[in-house]
C-alpha positions in Angstrom: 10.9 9.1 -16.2 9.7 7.1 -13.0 11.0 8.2 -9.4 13.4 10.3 -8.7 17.1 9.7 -8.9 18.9 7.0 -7.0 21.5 8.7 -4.9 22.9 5.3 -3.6 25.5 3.2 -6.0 25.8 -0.8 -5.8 29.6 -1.4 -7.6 28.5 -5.3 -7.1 31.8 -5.8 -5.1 31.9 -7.7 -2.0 32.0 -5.5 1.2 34.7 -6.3 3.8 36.7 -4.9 6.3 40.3 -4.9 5.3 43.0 -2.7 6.9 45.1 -1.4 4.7 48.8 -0.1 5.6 48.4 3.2 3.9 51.3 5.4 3.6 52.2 8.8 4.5 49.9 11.2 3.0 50.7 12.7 -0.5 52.8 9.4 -1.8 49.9 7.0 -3.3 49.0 4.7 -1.3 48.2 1.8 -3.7 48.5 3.4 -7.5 52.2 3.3 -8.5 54.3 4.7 -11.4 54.3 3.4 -14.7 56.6 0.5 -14.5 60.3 0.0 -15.6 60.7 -1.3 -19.2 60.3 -5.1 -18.9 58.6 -4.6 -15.9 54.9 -3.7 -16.7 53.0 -7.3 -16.5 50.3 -6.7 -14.2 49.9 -10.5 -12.5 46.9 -12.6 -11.5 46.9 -11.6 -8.3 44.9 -14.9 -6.9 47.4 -17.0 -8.9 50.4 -15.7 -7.2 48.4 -15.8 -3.9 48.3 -19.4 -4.7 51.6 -19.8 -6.1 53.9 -17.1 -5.0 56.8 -19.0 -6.6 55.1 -19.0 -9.8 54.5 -15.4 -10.7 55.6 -15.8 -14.5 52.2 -18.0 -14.5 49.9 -17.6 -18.1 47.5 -14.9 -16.7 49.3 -11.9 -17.1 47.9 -8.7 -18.5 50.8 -7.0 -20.7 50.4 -3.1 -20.1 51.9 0.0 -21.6 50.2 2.5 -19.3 50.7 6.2 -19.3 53.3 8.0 -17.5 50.7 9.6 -14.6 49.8 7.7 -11.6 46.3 8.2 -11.2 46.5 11.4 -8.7 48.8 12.9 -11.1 46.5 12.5 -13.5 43.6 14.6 -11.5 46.0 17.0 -11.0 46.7 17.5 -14.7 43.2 16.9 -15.2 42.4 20.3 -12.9 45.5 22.2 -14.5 44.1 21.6 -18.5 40.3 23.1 -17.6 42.5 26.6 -17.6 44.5 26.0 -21.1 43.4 27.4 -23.9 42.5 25.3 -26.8 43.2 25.6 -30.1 40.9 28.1 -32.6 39.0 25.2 -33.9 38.4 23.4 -30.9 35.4 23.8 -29.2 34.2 21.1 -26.5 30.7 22.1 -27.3 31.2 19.6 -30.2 28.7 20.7 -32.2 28.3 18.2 -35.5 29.5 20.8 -38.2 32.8 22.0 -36.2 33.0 18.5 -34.8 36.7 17.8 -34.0 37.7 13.8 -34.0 39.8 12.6 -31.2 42.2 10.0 -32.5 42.6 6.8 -28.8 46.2 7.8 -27.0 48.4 5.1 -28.1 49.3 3.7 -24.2 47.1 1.7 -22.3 45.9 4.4 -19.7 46.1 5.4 -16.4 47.1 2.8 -13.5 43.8 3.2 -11.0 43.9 2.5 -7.2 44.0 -1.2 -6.4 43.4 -3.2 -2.7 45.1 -6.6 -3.2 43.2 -8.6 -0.1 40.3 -8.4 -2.2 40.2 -11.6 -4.2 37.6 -12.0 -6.6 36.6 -16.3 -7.1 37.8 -17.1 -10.1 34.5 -18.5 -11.6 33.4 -15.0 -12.2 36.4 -13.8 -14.3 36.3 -17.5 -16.1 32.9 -16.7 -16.8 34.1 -13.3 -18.9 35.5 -15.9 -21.2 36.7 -13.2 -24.5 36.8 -16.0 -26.9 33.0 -18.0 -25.8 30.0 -16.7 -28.0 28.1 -19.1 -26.5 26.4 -17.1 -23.7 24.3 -18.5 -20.8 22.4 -16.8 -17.8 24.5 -18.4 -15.4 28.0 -17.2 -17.5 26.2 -13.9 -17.8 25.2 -13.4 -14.1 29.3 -14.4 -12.9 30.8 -12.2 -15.6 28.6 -8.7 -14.8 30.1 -9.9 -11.1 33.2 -9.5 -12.4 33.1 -6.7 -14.4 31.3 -4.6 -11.8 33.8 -4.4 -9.0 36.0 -1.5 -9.6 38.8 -3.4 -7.6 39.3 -6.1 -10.6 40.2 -2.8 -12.6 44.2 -2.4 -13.0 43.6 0.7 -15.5 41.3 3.1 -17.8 42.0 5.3 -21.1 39.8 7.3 -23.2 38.8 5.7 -26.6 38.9 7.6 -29.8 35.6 9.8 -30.9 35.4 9.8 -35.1 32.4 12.0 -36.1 31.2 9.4 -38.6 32.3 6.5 -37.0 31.4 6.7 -32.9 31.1 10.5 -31.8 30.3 9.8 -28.3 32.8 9.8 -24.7 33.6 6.1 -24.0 36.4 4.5 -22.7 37.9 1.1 -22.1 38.5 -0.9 -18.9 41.6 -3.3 -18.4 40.8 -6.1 -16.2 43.5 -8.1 -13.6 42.5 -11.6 -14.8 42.9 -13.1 -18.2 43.2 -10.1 -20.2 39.8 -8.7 -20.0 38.5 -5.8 -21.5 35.1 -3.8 -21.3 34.2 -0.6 -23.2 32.4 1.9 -21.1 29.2 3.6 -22.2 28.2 6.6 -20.2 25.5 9.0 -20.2 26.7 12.5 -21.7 25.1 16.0 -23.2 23.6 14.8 -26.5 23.5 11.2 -25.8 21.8 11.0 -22.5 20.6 7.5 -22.5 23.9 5.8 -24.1 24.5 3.6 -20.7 21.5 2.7 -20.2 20.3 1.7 -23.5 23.0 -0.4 -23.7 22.3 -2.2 -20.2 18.7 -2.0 -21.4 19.2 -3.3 -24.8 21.5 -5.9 -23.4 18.6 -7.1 -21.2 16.1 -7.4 -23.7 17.9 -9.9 -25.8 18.8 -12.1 -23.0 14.9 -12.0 -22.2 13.8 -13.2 -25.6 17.2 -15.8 -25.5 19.2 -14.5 -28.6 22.3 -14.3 -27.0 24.0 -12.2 -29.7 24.5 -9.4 -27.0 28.3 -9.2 -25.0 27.8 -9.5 -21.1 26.8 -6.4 -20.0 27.3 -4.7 -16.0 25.8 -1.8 -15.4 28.7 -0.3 -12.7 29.0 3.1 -10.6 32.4 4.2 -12.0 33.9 6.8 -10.1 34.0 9.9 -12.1 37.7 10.6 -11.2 38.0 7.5 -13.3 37.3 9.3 -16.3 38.9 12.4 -15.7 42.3 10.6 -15.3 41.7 8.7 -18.5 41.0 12.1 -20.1 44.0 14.1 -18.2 46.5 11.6 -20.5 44.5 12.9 -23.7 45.0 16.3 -23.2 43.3 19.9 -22.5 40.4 19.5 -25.3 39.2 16.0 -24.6 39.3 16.7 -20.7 37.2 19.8 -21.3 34.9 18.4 -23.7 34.2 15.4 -20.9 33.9 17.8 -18.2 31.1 20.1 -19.9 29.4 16.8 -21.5 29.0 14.7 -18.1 29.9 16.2 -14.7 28.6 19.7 -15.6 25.9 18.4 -17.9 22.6 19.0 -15.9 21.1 16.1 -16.2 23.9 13.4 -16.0 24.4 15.6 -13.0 21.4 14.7 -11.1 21.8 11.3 -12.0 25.2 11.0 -10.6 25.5 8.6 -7.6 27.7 8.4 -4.2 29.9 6.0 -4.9 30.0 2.9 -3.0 32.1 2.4 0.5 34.9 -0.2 0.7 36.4 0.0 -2.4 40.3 1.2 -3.4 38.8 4.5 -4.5 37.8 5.2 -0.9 40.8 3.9 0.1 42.6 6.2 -1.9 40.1 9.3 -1.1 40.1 7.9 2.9 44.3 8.5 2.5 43.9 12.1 1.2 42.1 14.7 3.3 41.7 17.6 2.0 44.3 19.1 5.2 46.7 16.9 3.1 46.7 18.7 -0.2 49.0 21.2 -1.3 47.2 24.7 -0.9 48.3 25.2 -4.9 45.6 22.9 -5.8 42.5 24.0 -7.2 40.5 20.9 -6.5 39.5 18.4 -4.1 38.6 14.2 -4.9 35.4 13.1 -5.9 33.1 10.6 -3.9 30.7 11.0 -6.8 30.1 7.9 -9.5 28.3 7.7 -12.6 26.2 4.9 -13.5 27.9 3.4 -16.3 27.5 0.4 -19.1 30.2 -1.9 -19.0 30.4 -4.8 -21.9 32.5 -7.0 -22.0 35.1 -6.8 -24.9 35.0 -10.0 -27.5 37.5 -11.0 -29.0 37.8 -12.1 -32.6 35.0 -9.3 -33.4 34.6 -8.3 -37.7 32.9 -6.6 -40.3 30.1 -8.5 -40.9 30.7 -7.8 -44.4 34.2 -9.1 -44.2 33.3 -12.4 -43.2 32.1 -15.9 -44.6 28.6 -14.8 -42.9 28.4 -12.0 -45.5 25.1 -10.5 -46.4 26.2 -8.3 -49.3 22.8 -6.5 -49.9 21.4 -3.4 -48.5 17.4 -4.1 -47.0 15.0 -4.0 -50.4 12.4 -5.2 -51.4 14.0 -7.3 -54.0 16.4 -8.9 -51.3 13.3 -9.7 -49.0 11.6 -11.3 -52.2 15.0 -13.1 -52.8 15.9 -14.6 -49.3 12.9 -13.8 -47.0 9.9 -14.5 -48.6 8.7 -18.0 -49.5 7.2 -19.7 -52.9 3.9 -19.3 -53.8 2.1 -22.3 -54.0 -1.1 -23.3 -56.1 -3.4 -22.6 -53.1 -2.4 -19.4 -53.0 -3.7 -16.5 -55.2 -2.6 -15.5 -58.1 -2.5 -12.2 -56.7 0.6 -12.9 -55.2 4.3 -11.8 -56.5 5.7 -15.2 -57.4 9.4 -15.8 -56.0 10.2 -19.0 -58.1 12.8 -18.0 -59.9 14.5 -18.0 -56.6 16.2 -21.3 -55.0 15.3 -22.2 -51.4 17.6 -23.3 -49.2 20.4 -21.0 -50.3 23.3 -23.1 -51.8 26.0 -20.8 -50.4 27.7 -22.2 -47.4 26.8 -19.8 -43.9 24.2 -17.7 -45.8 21.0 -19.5 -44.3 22.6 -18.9 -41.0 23.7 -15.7 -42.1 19.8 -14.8 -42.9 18.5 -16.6 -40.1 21.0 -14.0 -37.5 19.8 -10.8 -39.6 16.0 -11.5 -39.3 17.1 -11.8 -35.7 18.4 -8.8 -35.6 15.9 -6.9 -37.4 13.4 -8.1 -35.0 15.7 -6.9 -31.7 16.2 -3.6 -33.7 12.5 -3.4 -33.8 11.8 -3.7 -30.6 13.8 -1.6 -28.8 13.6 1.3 -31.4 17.4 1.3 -32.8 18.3 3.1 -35.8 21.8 3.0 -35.7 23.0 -0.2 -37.5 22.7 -1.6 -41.6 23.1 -4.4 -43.4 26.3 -2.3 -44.7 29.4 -1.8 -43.2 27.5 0.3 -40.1 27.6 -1.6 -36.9 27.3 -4.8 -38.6 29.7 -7.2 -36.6 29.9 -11.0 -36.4 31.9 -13.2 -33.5 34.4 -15.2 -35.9 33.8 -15.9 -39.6 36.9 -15.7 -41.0 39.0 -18.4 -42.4 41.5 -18.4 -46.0 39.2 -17.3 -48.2 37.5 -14.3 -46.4 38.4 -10.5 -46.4 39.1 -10.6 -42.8 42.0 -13.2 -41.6 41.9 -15.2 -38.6 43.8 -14.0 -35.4 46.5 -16.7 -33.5 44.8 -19.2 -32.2 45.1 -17.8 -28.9 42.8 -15.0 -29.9 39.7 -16.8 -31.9 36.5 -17.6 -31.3 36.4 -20.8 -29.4 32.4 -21.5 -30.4 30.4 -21.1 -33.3 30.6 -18.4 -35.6 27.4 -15.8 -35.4 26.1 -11.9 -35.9 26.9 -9.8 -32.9 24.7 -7.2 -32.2 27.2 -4.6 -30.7 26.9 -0.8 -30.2 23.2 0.2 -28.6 23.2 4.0 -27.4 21.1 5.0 -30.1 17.9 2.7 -28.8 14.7 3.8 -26.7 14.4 6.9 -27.3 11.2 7.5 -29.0 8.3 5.9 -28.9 7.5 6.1 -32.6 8.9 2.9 -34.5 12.4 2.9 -35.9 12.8 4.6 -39.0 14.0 2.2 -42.1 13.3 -1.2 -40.2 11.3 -3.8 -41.9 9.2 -4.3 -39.1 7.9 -0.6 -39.4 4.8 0.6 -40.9 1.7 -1.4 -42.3 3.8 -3.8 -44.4 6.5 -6.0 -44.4 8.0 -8.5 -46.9 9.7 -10.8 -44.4 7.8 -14.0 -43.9 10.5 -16.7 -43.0 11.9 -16.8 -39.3 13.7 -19.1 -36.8 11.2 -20.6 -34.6 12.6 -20.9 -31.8 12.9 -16.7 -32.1 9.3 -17.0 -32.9 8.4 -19.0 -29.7 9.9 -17.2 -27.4 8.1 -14.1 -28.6 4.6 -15.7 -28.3 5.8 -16.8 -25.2 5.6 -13.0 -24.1 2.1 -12.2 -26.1 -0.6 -10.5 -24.1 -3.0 -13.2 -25.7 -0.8 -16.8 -24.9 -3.1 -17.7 -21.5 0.1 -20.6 -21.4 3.1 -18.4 -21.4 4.4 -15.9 -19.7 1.0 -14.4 -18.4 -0.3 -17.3 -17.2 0.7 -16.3 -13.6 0.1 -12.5 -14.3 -3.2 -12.5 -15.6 -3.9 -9.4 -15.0 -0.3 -8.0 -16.6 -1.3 -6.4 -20.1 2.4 -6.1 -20.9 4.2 -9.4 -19.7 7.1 -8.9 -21.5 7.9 -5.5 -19.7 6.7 -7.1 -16.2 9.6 -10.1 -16.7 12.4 -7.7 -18.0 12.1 -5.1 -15.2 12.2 -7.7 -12.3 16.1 -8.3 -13.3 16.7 -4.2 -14.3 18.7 -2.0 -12.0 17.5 0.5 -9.9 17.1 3.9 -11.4 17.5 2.9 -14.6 14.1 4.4 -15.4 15.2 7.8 -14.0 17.1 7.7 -17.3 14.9 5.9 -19.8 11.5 6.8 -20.2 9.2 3.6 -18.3 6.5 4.8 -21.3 8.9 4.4 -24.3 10.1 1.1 -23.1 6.8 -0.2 -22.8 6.6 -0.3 -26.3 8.6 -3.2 -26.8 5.7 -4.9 -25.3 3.4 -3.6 -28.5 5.8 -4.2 -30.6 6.5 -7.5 -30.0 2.6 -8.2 -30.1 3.2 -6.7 -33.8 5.5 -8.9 -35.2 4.1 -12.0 -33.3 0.6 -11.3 -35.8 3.3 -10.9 -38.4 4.5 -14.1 -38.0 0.8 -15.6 -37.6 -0.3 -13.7 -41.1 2.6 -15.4 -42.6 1.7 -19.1 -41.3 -1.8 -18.5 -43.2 -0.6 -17.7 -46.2 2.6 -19.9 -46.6 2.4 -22.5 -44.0 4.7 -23.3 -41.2 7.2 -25.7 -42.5 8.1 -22.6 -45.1 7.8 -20.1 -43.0 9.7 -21.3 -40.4 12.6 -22.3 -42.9 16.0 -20.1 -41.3 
């Protein structure tokens, strides 16, 4: 890893002196109890800022959170590391005596909140659930957004399924519009999950795919967590203590959290002279560097969908759909594929083909392993109507833009720097020889050789891919990822770009750039 740990956090929250009338110690000062039944809508707080006549106003975030206020919660959180768990629980979590967690069925924990602090409303505009279409300017507002802990009204553990998403995660609930972020954070076992994801994230903005959700990576206080965990019980709150704040490593890359947000606030209103002499603990200033993405809505089984691909990767399914004719210049040699019509007739399926060799290209280069063309990780924005498996939500809750793949769930990526096992790309050959140009473009764009892209003003930069992605990366995100490892995306990418080339000799561009 490069450098040594960042011991600094940067919440992406505006700083600001605002005095706060706290009161007395031991009564929280800005968390409150769950609220009466009937009560629980958690306003826009700029909207009844600007019309405070007009609180029953459309943005309202309906909330069923747990009974704990948030420093009940620690409290309980400190009280279950001393229960004793059942037989056949162990937080170690080993695979074989793996024990699934299923999510809590409330919405979480309430978490400390400073009401002066108004975020403009472009930025939580920009987090737009229901827009696919993502831009650089929609992406830079939303990570805004979802980075300052003050837009947070409240946190809960999500379920962990040993087939189906074994890791510690959570999910955030947002003050405007209803937004929602899952929250990937590096643990024992899966060390790299938040930054891979921010990573990943990053990479397919750089090449312009856009199939990525808006992704922040956030210091999240690690009392956070623990009161998400507390309303779990004694074996989840264990398990997350021995995974991430007692976990060596995620310990040295733990970070002070920043000043001037509610958490201070909140730590600022209780002095350890203030706590009853009973407890056995004391509040956190520590964070953890966490991934944030945004939570689409409108989300599917690819599988379920109109953009259905029902074929695993094979060599007769490349020969089928991703391979073109031979034609008489070509040598016999060659398998012929003309017993197979080109364009597909099936409505979607060129776009659907067109997305996958997409992603089988971003799955390449960043060295993930975890996803199929089967029902593993295989997600699409939209794509359902009457005829599909999957049925359309209200219209308040589908996709406003065009249906496409989503590439969603990235922990598993950078950490080797061998190529991914089972991807087309890997290895010596590969049947895939049509592409999207405009994926194609941007690609050569980043070759080592193009004296007009990239490089052009780098001349000297033998990996201008890596060169442009770090300038926009975090700090300390390579004391968690390997700089080496992710320099490989730089020799990948050169790979599939002569790919791609070899293809154009034998084929020809019009066929080969046919998705």
């Amino acid at each position: 890893a490069e450098g040594s740990p960042t011991r600094e956090g940067d919440s992406g929250s505006t700083s600001r002196n605002s005095s706060l009338e706290l009161p007395p110690p031991r009564k929280n000062p800005i968390v409150e109890a769950k609220p009466k039944s009937g009560d629980n809508d958690i306003d826009d707080v700029e909207e009844i800022n600007a019309n405070p006549k007009d609180s029953d106003s459309k943005n309202k975030l309906r909330l069923e959170p747990s009974d704990l206020t948030f420093e009940a919660a620690i409290d309980k959180y400190y009280a279950l590391q001393h229960e004793k768990l059942k037989e056949n629980e162990n937080p170690k979590q080993n695979t074989k005596s793996f024990v699934d967690i299923n999510e809590v069925g409330n919405d979480g924990v309430l978490l400390p909140h400073d009401a002066s602090q108004i975020p403009d409303p472009k930025t939580y505009e920009a987090c737009d659930n229901r827009d696919a279409d993502f831009t650089g300017e929609r992406d830079k507002l939303c990570q805004e957004y979802l980075s300052n802990v003050n837009n947070m009204v409240a946190i809960k553990a999500l379920g962990s399924l040993l087939y189906s998403g074994r890791t510690i995660k959570f999910k955030v609930f947002y003050r405007h519009n209803g937004i929602q972020g899952v929250v990937k954070v590096s643990q024992n076992k899966f060390f790299f999950e938040a930054a891979s994801e921010y990573l990943s994230f990053s990479v397919d903005r750089a090449l312009n795919l856009t199939y990525v959700p808006p992704t922040a990576y956030v210091s999240l206080p690690v009392d956070y967590m623990r009161a998400a965990s507390a309303s779990v019980g004694a074996f989840f709150s264990q398990w997350f203590e021995l995974f991430i704040p007692e976990y060596k490593y995620t310990q040295g890359n733990l970070v002070t959290c920043p000043p001037d947000t509610p958490y201070q606030t909140f730590l600022l209103s209780h002095p350890p002279e203030t706590r009853n002499k009973a407890e056995i603990h004391s509040y956190e200033t520590k964070c953890s560097q966490v991934a944030i993405q945004l939570w689409m809505k409108d989300v599917h089984s690819a599988l379920d969908s109109f953009l259905a691909v029902p074929h695993d990767y094979s060599d007769k399914f490349a020969k089928k759909y991703m391979r073109p004719f031979r034609t008489l210049n070509e040598s016999k040699t060659l398998h012929s594929s003309h017993k197979y019509a080109w364009p597909p007739t099936k409505p979607y399926r060129l776009q659907a083909l067109g997305d996958l060799c997409d992603r089988m290209i971003f799955d390449f280069l960043i060295g993930n392993t975890d996803r199929g063309m089967n029902d593993h990780n295989n997600f699409v924005y939209g794509g359902c109507d009457d005829s599909t498996d999957c049925k359309q939500p209200p219209p308040e809750g589908r996709l406003k833009s065009k249906p496409k793949y989503a590439f969603i769930d990235h922990g598993s990526s950078f950490y080797s720097h061998k190529e991914p096992e089972g991807n087309p790309f890997t290895g010596n050959q590969t049947m895939i020889c049509r592409y999207r140009k405009a994926t194609y473009e941007k690609l050569w764009y980043f070759h080592r050789d193009n004296d007009e892209g990239y490089i052009k003003d780098f001349p000297d930069d033998s990996r201008p891919f890596i060169h442009f992605t770090r300038s926009s990366l975090p700090k300390g995100l390579f004391n968690v990822i390997h700089l080496s490892v992710f320099k490989m995306v730089q020799d990948r990418l050169q790979k599939v770009v002569r790919i791609v080339d070899d293809c154009i000799d034998l084929f020809g561009e019009d066929a080969v750039f046919s998705l």
